[in-house]
C-alpha positions as CSV (number, residue, x, y, z in Angstrom):
1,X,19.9,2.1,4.7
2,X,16.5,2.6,3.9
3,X,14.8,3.3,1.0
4,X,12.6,6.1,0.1
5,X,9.3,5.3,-1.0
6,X,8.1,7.2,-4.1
7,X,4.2,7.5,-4.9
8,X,2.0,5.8,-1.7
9,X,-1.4,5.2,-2.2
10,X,-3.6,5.0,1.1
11,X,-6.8,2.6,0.4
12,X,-9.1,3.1,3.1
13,X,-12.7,4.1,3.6
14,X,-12.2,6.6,6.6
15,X,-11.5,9.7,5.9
16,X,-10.5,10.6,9.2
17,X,-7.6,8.1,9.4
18,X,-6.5,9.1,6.0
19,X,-6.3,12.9,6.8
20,X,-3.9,11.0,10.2
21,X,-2.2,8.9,7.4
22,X,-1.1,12.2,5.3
23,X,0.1,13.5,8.2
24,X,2.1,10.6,9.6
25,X,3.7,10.6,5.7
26,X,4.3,14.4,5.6
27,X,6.3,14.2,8.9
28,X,8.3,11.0,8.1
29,X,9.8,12.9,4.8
30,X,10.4,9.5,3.5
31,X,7.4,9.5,0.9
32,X,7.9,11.9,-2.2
33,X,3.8,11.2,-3.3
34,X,0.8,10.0,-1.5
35,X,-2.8,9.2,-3.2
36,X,-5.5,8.7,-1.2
37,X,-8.6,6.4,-2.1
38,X,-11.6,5.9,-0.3
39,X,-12.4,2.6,-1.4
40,X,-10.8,-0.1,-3.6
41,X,-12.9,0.9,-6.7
42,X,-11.9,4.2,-6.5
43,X,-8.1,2.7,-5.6
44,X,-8.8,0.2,-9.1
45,X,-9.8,3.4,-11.6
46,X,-6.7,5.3,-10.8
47,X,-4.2,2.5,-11.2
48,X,-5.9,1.3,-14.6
49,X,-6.0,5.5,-15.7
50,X,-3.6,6.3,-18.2
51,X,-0.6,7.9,-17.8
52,X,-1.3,7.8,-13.9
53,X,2.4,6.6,-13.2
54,X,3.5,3.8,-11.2
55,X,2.3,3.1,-7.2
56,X,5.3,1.7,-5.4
57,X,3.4,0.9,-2.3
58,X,-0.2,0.5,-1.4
59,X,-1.5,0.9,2.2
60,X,-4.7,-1.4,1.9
61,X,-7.5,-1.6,4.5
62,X,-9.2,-5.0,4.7
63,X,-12.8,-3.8,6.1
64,X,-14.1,-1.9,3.3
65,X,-17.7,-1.6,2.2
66,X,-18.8,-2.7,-1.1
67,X,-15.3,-4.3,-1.9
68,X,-13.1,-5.6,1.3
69,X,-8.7,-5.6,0.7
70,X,-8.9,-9.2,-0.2
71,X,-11.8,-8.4,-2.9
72,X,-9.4,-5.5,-4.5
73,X,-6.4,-7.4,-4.2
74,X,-8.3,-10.7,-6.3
75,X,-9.6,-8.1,-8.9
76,X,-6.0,-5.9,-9.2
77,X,-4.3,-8.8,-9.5
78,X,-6.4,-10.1,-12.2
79,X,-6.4,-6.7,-14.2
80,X,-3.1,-5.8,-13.6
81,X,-1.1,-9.1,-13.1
82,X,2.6,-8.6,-13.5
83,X,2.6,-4.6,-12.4
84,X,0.5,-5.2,-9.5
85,X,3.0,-8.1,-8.4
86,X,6.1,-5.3,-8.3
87,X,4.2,-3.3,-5.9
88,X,4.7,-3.7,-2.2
89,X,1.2,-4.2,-0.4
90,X,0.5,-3.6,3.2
91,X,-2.6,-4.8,5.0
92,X,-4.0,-2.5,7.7
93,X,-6.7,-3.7,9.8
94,X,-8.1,-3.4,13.4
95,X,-8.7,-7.2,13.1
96,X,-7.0,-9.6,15.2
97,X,-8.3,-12.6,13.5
98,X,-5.1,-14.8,12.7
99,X,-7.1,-16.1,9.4
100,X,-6.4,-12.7,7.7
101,X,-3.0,-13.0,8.3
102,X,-2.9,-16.3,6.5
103,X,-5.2,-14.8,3.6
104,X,-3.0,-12.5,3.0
105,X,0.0,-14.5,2.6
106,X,-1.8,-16.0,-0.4
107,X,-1.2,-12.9,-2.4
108,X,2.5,-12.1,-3.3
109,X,2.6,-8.7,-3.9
110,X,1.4,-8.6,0.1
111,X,5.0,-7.7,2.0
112,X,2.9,-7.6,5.9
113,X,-0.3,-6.6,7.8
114,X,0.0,-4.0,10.4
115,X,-2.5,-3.3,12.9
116,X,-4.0,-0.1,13.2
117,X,-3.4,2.6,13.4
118,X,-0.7,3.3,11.2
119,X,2.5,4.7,12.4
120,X,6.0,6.1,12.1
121,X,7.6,3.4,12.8
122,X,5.3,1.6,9.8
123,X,6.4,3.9,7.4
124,X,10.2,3.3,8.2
125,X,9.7,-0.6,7.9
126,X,8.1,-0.2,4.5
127,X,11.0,2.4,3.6
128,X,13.1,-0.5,4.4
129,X,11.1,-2.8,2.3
130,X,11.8,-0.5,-0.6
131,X,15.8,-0.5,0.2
132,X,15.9,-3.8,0.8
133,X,14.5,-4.5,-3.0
134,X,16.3,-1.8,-4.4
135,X,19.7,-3.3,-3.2
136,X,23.0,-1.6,-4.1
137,X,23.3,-0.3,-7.6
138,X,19.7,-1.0,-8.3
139,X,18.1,1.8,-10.1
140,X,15.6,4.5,-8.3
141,X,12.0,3.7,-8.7
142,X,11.1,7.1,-9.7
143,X,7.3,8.5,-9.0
């Protein structure tokens, strides 16, 4: 069965597929929290802010200004190490270039790379991400 996923941050510079994102989310009823960030900086503040609570899944754009997905994910994996690790990362891009796909395998915490635009059906294979890691009798990851 899949999981439920419960606080999603969205890290992507265009606001008009994040207000799409929040919609796709709200109508799956699988997320119980979504944060949206505009760009990897903004995305970096709010994971290093106190008492923010933990990010169980972050959808990361790769083409970003001023910091790219691979940028953020070098930099929140150096800041954060361990707790950035436990989080499950998606790549979205428009790319087709198959040398972002092995870029991103070099980072662990990075589970797959959809292509964009995100959908339903995404949000029900990273649900299943979080079930299959949760496994039976595994505790709730609460948000």
């Amino acid at each position: 069965m899949a999981g439920r996923i419960g606080r999603l941050m969205v890290v992507d510079d265009n606001a008009i597929d994040q207000r799409l994102y929040r919609r796709i989310v709200e109508r799956s009823g699988r997320v119980d929290d979504m944060i949206s960030c505009l760009s990897g900086q903004e995305a970096l503040d709010h994971l290093n802010e106190e008492g923010a609570g933990p990010v169980d899944v972050i959808l990361l754009d790769i083409n970003m200004p001023r910091m790219n997905g691979f940028e953020f994910l070098e930099v929140a994996t150096e800041r954060l190490g361990p707790d950035f690790a436990s989080m499950v990362i998606i790549m979205l891009t428009t790319s087709l270039d198959p040398g972002d796909v092995v870029r991103a395998q070099r980072f662990g915490a990075v589970r797959d790379l959809f292509h964009k635009p995100l959908t339903s059906t995404h949000i029900d294979q990273i649900a299943g991400f979080i079930g299959a890691e949760a496994g039976p009798g595994a505790p709730h990851r609460a948000p």
